[in-house]
C-alpha positions as CSV (number, residue, x, y, z in Angstrom):
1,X,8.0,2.7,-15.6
2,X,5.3,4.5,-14.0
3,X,5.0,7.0,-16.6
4,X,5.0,4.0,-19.5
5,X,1.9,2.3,-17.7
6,X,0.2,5.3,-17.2
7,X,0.8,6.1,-21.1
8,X,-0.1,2.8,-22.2
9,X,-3.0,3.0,-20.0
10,X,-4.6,6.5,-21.4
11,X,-3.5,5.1,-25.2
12,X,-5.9,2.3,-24.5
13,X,-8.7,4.2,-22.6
14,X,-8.6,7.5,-25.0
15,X,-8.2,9.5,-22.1
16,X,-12.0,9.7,-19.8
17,X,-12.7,7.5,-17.7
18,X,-15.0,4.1,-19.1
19,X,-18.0,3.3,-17.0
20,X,-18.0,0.2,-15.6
21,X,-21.5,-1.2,-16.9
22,X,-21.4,-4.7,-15.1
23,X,-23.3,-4.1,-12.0
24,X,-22.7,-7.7,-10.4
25,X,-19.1,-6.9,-10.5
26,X,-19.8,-3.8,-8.7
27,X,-22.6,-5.4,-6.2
28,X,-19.7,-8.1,-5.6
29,X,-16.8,-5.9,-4.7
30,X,-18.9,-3.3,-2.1
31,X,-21.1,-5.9,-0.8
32,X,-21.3,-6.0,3.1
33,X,-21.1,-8.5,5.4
34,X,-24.0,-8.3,7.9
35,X,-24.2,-4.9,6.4
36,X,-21.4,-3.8,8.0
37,X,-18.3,-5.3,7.1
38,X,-16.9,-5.2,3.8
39,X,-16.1,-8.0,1.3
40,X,-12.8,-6.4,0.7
41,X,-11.7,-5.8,4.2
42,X,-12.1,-9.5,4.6
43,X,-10.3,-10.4,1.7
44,X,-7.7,-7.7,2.8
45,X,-7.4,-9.6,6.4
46,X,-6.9,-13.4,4.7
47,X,-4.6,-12.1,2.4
48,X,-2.5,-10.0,5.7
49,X,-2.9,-13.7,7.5
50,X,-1.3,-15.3,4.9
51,X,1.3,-12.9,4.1
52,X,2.6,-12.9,7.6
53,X,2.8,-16.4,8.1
54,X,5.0,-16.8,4.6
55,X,6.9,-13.7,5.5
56,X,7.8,-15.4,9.4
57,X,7.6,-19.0,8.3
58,X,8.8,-19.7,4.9
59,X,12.2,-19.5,3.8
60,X,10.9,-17.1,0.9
61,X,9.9,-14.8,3.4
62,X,13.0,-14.4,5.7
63,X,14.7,-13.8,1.9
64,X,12.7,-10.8,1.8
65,X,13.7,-9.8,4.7
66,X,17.4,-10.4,4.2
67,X,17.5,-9.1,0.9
68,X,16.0,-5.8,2.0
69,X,17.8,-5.2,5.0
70,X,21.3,-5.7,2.8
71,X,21.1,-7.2,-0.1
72,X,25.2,-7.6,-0.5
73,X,25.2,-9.4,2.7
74,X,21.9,-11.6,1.5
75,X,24.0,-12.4,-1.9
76,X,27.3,-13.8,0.0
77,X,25.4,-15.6,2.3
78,X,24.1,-17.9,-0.9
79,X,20.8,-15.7,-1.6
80,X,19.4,-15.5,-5.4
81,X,18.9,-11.9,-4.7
82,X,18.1,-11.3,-8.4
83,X,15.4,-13.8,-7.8
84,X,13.8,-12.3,-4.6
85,X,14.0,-9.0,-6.1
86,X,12.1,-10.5,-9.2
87,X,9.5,-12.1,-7.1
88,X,8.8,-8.9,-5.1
89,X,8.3,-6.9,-8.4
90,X,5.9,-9.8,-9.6
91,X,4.0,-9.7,-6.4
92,X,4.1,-6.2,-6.1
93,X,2.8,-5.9,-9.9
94,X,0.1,-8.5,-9.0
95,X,-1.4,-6.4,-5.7
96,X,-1.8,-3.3,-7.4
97,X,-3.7,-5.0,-10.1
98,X,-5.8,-6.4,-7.2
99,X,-6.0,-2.8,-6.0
100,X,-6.8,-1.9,-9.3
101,X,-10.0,-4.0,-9.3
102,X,-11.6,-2.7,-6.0
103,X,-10.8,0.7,-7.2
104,X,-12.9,0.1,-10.0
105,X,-15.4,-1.8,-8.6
106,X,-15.7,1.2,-6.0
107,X,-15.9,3.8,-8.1
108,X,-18.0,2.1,-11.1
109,X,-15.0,3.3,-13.6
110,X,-11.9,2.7,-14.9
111,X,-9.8,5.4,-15.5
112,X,-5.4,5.8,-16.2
113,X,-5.5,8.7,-13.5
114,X,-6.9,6.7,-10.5
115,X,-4.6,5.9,-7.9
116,X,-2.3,8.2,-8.9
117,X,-0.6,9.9,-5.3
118,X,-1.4,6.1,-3.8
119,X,2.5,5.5,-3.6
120,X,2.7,8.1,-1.2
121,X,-0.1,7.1,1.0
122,X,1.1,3.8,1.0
123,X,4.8,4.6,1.7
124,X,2.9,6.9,4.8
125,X,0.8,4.2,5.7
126,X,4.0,1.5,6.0
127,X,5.8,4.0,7.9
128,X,3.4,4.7,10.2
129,X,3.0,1.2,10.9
130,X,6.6,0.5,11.8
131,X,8.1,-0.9,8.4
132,X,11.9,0.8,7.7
133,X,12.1,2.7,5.1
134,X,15.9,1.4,4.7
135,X,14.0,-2.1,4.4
136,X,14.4,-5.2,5.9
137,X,12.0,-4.3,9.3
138,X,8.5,-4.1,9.8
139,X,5.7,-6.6,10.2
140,X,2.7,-7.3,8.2
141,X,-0.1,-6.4,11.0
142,X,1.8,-2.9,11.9
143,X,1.7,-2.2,8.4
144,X,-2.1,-2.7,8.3
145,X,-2.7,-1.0,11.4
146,X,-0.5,2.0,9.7
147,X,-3.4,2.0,6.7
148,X,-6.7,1.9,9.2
149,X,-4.7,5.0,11.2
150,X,-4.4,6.8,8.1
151,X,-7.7,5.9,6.8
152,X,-9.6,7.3,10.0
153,X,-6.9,10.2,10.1
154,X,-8.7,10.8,6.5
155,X,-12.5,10.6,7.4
156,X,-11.6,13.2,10.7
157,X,-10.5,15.6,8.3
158,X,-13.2,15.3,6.1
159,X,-15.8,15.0,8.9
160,X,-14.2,17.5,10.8
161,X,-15.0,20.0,8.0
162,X,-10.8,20.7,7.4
163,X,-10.8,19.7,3.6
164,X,-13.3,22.4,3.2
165,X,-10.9,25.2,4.5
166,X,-8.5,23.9,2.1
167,X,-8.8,20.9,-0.8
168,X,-5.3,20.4,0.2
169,X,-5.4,20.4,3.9
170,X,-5.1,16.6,4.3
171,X,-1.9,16.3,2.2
172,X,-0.6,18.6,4.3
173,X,-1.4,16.9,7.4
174,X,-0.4,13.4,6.0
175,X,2.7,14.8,4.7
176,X,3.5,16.7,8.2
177,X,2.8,13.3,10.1
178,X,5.1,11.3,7.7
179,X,7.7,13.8,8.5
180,X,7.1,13.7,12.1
181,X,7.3,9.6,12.2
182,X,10.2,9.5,9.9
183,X,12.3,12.2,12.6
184,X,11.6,9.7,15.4
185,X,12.5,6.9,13.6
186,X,15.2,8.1,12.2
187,X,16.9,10.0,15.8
188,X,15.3,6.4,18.2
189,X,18.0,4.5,15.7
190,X,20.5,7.3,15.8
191,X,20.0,6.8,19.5
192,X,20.3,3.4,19.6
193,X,23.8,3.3,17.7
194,X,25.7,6.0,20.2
């Protein structure tokens, strides 16, 4: 499905990437708070707030939960698991269109090609914060503090003059610390279980 959106999406652009000539939609997305905190990061922290208290409080939420953790047992236990799955494609489909726009809006374009690797930083990012990759664990906040960690993990490389040994140094070092987190994960539950 991936590969059909990104189709569709070149088909419509014609390929390069289309200038984005509306500067208030720019000005809007990077503006700064006190000229220092980002509109986005705000809208990024109400949305996590939100998220977490449907994911803990609502019934919707501990679906999600139940349906990832095992989805068999979620579906005898009276669960529309078709239903939940549906929703968290729709929702899922619905934030990356919001990722979409401050994508844009950062880098004055739209182009089919941006974004394109995101999956993996975001699947590192979750990881790092504590969400199991089996599903059904994790918490909203870890999660975000997994995305800040890899963020500044990001700028020290850059800053720290390692991307310009290599271009691909960083994928190497995200990939590496992935790795390493899945490991302990993976032997702390082995652990558990003997």
């Amino acid at each position: 499905m991936t590969w059909v959106a990104k189709g569709i999406a070149e088909s419509v652009s014609k390929g390069p990437p289309i200038a984005i000539k509306l500067s208030e939609f720019k000005e809007f997305f990077n503006y700064k708070i006190g000229g220092l905190v980002p509109v986005t990061f705000i809208f990024a922290v109400v949305l996590l707030l939100f998220l977490s208290n449907m994911l803990k409080n609502r019934r919707s939420g501990r679906e999600f939960y139940a349906v990832g953790s095992n989805q068999y047992a979620a579906f005898i236990s009276g669960t529309n698991t078709k239903g939940v799955l549906m929703k968290a494609y729709i929702i899922n489909a619905l934030f990356a269109g919001i990722a979409g726009v401050f994508i844009a809006a950062f880098t004055g374009s739209g182009f089919a090609g941006l974004g394109t690797d995101y999956e993996l930083y975001t699947i590192a990012a979750v990881v790092m914060g504590g969400v199991a990759m089996t599903g059904g664990e994790g918490k909203m906040y870890l999660a975000f503090f997994g995305v800040i960690i890899l963020r500044l993990l990001n700028k020290v490389v850059v800053y720290s003059g390692l991307s310009s040994v290599s271009g691909f140094i960083e994928g190497i070092i995200i990939g590496g610390i992935l790795i390493l987190v899945l490991f302990i994960n993976s032997s702390r539950k082995g652990g558990a279980k003997a």
